[in-house]
N, CA, C and O of each residue as an XYZ file, in Angstrom:
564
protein
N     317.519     27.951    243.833
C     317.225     26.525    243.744
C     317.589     26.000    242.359
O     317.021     26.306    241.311
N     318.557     25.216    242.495
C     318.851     24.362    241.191
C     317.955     23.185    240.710
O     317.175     22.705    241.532
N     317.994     22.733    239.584
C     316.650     21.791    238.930
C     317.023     20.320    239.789
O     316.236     19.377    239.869
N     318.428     20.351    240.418
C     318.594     19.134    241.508
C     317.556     19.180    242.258
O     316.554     18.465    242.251
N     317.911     20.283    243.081
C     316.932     20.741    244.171
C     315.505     20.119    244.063
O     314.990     19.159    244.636
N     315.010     21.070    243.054
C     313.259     20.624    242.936
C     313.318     19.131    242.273
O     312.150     18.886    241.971
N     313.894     18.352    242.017
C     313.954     17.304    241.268
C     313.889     15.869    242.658
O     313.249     14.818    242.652
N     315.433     16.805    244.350
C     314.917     15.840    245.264
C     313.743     16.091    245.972
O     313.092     15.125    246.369
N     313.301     17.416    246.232
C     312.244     18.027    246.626
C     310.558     17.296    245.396
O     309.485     17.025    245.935
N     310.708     17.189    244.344
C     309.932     16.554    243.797
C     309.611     14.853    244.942
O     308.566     14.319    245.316
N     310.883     14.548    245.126
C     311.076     12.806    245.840
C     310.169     13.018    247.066
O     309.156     12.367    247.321
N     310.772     14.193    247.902
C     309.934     14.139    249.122
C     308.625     14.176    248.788
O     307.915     13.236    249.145
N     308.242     14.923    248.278
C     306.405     14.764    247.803
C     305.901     13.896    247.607
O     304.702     13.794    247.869
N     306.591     12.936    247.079
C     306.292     11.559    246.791
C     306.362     10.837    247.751
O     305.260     10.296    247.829
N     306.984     10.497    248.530
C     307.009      9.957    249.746
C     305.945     10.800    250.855
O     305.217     10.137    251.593
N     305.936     11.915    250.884
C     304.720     12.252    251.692
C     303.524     11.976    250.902
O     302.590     11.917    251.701
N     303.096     11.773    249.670
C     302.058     11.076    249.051
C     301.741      9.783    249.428
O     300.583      9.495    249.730
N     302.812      8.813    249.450
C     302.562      6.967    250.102
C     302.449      7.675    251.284
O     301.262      7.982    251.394
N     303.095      8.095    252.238
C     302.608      8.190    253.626
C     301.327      8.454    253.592
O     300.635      7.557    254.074
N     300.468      9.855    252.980
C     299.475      9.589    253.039
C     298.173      8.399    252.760
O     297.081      8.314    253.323
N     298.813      7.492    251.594
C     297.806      6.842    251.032
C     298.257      5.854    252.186
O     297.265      5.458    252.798
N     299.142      5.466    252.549
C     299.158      4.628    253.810
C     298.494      4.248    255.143
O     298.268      3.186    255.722
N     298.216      5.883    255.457
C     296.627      6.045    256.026
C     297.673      7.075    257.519
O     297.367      7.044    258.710
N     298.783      7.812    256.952
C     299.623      8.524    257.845
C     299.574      9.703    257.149
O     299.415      9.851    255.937
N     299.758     10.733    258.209
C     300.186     11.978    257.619
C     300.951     12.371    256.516
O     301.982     11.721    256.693
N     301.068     12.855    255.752
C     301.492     13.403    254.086
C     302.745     14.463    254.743
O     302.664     15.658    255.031
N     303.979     13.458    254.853
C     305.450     14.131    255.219
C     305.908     13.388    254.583
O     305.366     12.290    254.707
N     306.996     13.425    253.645
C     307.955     12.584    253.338
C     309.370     13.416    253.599
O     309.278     14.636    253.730
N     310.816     12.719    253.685
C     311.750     13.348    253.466
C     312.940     12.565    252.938
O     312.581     11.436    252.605
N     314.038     12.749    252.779
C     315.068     11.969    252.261
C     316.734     12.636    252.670
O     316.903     13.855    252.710
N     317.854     11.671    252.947
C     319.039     12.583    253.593
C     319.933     12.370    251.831
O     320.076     11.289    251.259
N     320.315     13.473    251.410
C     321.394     13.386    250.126
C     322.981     13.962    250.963
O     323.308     14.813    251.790
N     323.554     13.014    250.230
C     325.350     12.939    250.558
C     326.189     14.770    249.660
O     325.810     15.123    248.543
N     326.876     15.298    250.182
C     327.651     16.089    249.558
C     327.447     15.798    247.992
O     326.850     16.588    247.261
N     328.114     14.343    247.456
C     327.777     14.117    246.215
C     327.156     13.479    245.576
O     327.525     12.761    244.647
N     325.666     13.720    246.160
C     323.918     13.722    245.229
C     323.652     12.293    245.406
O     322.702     11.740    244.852
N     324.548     11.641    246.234
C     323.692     10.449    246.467
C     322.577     10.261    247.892
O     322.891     10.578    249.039
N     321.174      9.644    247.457
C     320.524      9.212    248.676
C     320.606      8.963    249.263
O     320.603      7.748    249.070
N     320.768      9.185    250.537
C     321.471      8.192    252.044
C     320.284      7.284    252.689
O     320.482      6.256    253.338
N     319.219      7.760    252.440
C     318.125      7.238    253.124
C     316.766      8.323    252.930
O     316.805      9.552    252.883
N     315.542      7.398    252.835
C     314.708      7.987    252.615
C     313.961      7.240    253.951
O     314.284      6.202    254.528
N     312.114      8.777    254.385
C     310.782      7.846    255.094
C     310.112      9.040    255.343
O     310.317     10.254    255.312
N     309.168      8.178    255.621
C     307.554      8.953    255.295
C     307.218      8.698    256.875
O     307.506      7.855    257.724
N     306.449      9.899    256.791
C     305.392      9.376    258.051
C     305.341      8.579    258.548
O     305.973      7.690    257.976
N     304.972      8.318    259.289
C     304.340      6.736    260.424
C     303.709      6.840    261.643
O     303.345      6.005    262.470
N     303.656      8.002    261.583
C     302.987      8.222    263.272
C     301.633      7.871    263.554
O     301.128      8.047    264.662
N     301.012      7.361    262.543
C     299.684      6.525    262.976
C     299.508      5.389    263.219
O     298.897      4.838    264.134
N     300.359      4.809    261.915
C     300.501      3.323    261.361
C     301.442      2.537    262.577
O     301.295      1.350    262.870
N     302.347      3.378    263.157
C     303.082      2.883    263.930
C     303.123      3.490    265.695
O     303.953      3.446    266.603
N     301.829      4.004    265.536
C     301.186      4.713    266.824
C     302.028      4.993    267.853
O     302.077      4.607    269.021
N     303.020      6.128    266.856
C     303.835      6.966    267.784
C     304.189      8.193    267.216
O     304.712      8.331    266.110
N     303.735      9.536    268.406
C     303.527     10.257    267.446
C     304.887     11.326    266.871
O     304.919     12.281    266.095
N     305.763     10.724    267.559
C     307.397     10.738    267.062
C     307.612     10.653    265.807
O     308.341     11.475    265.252
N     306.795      9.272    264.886
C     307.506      9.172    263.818
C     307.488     10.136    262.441
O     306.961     10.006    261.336
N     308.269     11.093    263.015
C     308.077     12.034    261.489
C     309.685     11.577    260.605
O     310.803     11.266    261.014
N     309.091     11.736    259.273
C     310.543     11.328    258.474
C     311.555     12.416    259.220
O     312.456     11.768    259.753
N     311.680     13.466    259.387
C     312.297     14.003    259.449
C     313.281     13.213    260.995
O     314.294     12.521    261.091
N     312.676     13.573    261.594
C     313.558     13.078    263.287
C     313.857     11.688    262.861
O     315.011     11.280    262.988
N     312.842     10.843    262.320
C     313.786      9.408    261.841
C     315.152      9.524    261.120
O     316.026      8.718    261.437
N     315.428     10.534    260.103
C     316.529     10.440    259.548
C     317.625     11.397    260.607
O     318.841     11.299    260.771
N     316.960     12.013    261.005
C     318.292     12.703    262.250
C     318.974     11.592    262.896
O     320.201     11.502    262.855
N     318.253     10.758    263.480
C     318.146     10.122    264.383
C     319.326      8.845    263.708
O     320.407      8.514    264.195
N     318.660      8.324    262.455
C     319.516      7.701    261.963
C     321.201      8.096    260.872
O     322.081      7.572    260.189
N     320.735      9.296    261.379
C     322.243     10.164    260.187
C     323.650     10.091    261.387
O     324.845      9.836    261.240
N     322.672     10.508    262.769
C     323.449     10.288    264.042
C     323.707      9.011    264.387
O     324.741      8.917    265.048
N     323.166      8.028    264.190
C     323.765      6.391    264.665
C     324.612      5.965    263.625
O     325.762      5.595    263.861
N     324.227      5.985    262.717
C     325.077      5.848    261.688
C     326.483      6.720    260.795
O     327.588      6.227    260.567
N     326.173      7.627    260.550
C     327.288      8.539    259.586
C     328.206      8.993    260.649
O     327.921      8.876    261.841
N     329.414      9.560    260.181
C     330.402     10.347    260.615
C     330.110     11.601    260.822
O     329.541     12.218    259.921
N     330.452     12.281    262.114
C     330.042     13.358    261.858
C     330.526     14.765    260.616
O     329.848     15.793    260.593
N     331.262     14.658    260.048
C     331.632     15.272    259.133
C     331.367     14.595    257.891
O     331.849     15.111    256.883
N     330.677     13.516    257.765
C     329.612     13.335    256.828
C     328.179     13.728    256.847
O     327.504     14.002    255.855
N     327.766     13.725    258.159
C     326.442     13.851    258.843
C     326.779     15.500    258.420
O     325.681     16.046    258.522
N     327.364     16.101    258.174
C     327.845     17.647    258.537
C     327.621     18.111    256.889
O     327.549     19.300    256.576
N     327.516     16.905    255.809
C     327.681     17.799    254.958
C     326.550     16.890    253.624
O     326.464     16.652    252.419
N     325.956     16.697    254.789
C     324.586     16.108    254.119
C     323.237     17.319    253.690
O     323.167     18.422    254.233
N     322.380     16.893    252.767
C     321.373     17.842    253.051
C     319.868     17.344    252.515
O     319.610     16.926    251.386
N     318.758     17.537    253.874
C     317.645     17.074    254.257
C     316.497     17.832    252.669
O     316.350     19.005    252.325
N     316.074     16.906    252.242
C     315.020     17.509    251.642
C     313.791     17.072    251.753
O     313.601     15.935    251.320
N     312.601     17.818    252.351
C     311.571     17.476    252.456
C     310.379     18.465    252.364
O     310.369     19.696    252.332
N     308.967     17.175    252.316
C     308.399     17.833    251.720
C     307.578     19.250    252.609
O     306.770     19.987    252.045
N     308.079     19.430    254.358
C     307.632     20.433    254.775
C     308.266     20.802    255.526
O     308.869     19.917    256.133
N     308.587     22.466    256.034
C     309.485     22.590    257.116
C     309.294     21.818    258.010
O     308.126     21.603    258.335
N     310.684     20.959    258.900
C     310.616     20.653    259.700
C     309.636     21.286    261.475
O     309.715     22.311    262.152
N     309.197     20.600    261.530
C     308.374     21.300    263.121
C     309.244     21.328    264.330
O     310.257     20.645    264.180
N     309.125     22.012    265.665
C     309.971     22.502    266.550
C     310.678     20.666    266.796
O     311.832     20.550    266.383
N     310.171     19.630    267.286
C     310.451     18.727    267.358
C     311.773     17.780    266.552
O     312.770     17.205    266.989
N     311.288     17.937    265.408
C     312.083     17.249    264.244
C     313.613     18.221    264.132
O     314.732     17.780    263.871
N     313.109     20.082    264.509
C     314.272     21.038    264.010
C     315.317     20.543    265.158
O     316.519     20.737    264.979
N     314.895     19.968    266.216
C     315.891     19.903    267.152
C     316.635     18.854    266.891
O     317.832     18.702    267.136
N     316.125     18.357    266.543
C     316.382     16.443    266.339
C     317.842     16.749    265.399
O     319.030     16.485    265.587
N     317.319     17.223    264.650
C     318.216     17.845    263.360
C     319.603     18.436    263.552
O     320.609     18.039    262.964
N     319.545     19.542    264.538
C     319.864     20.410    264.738
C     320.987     19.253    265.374
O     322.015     19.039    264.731
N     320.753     18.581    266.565
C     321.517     17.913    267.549
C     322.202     16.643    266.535
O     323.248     16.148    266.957
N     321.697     16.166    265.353
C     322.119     14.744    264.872
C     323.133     15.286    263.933
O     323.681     14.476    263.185
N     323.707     17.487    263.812
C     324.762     18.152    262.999
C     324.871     17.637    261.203
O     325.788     17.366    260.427
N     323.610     17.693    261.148
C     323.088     18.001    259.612
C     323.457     19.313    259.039
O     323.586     20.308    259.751
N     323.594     19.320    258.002
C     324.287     20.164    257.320
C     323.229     21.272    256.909
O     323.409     22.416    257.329
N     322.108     20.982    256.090
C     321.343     21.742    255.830
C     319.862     20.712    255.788
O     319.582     19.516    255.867
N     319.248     21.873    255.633
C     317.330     21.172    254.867
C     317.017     22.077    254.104
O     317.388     23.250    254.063
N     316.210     21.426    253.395
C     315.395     22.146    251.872
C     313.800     21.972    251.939
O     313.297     21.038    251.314
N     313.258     22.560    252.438
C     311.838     22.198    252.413
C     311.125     22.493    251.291
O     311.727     23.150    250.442
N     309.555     22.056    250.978
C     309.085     22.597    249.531
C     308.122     23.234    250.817
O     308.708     24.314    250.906
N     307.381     23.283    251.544
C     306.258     24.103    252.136
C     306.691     24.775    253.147
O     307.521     23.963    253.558
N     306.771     25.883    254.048
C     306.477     26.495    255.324
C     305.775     26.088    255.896
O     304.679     25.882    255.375
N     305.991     25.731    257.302
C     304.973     26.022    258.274
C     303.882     26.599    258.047
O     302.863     25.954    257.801
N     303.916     28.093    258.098
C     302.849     28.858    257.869
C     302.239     28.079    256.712
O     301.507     27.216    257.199
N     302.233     28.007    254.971
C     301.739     27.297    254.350
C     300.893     26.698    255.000
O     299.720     27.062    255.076
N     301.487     25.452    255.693
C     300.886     24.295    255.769
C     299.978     24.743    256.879
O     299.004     23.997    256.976
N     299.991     25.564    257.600
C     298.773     25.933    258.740
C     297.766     26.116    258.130
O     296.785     25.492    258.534
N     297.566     27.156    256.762
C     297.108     27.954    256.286
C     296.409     26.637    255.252
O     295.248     26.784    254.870
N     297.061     25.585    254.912
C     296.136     24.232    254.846
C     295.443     23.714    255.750
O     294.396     23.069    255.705
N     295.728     23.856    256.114
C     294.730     23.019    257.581
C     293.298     23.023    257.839
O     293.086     24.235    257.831
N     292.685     22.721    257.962
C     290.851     23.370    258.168
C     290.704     23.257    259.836
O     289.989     24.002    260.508
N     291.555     22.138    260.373
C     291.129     22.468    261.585
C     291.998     23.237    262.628
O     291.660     23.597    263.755
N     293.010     23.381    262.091
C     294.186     24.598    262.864
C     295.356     23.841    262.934
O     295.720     23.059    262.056
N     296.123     24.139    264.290
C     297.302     23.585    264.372
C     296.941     22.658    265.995
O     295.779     22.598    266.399
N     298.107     21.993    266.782
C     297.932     21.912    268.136
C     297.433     22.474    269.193
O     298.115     23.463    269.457
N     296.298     22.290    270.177
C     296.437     23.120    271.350
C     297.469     23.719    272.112
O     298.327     22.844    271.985
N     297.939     24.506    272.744
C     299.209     25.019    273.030
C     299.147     24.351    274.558
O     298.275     23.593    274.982
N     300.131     24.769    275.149
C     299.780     23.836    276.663
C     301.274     24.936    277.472
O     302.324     25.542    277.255
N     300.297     24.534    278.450
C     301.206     25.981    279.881
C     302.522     25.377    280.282
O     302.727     24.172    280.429
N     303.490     26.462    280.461
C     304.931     25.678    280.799
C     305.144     27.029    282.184
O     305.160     28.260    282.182
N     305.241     26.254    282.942
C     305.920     27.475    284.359
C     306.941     27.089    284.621
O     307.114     25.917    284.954
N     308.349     28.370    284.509
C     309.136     28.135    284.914
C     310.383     29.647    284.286
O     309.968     30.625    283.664
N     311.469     29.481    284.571
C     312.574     28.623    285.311
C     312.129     28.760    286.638
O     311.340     29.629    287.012
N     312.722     27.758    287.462
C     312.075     27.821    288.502
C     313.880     26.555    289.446
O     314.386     25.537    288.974
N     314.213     27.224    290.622
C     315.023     26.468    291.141
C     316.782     26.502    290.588
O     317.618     25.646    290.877
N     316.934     27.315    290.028
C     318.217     27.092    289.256
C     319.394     27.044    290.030
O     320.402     26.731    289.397
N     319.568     27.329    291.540
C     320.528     27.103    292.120
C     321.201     25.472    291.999
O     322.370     25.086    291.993
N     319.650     24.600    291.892
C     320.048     23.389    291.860
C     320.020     22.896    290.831
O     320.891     22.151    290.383
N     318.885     23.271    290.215
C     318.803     22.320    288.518
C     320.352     22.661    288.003
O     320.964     21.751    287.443
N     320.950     23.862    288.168
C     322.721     23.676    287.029
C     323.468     22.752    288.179
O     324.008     23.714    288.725
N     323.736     22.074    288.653
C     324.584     21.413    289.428
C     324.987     20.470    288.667
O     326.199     20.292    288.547
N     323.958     19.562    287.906
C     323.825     18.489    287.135
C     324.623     18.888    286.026
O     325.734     18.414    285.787
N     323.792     20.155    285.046
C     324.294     20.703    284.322
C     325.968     21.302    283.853
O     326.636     21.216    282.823
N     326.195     21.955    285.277
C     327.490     22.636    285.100
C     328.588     21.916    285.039
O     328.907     20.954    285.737
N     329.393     22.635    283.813
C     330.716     21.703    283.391
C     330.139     20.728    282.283
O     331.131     20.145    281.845
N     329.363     20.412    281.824
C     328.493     19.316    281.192
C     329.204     19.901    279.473
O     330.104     19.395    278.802
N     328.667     20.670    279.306
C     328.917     21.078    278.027
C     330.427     22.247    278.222
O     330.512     23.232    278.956
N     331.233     21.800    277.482
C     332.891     22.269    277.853
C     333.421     21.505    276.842
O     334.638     21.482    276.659
């Protein structure tokens, strides 16, 4: 980690700080360009804006993908102030971000927590696949 690094990683903290005092969860994050400029910064909102989607993180996927090129979007990199969660990693993953820099882990941040993490919830399946790939097949090619 270069003193860049902890310097944008310092930013996200800060922004997950107003999110918190905002009366939202304590996430901030920010998208930096190949060459060190800010593309966009946001904090939390998933209270304030009573959805529980709004994490900085999937907001800036979301907007790196409507907006940037993908070979700009490709050579951007996410810094924030906590690993992204399964939700946001996908978001990410699909909007072809280049990298992320987190300052906390997951684990960390569990290991903050006093009251734990999510209830987990039952998924049954695969189930039917003769038909569910019909839709699917050929789709991705």
């Amino acid at each position: 980690m270069t003193d860049i690094n902890h310097d944008l990683l310092r930013r996200a903290i800060e922004l997950a700080a107003s999110a918190r005092k905002g009366g939202n969860p304590p996430f901030g994050s920010l998208l930096v360009s190949a060459g060190g400029t800010v593309l966009a910064e946001e904090r939390n909102s998933s209270i304030t804006d009573a959805d529980i989607t709004a994490h900085p993180e999937l907001k800036l996927a979301r907007w790196a993908a409507r907006e940037l090129d993908p070979a700009i979007a490709a050579a951007t990199t996410m810094y924030t102030s906590c690993q992204p969660c399964g939700m946001c990693a996908g978001a990410i993953e699909r909007s072809g971000l280049g990298r992320v820099v987190f300052a906390l882990s997951n684990e960390q941040l569990s290991a903050l927590k006093l009251t734990g993490g999510f209830p987990g919830f039952r998924q049954d399946g695969p189930a039917l696949f003769d038909e569910a790939r019909i839709p699917v097949e050929g789709y991705y090619v």
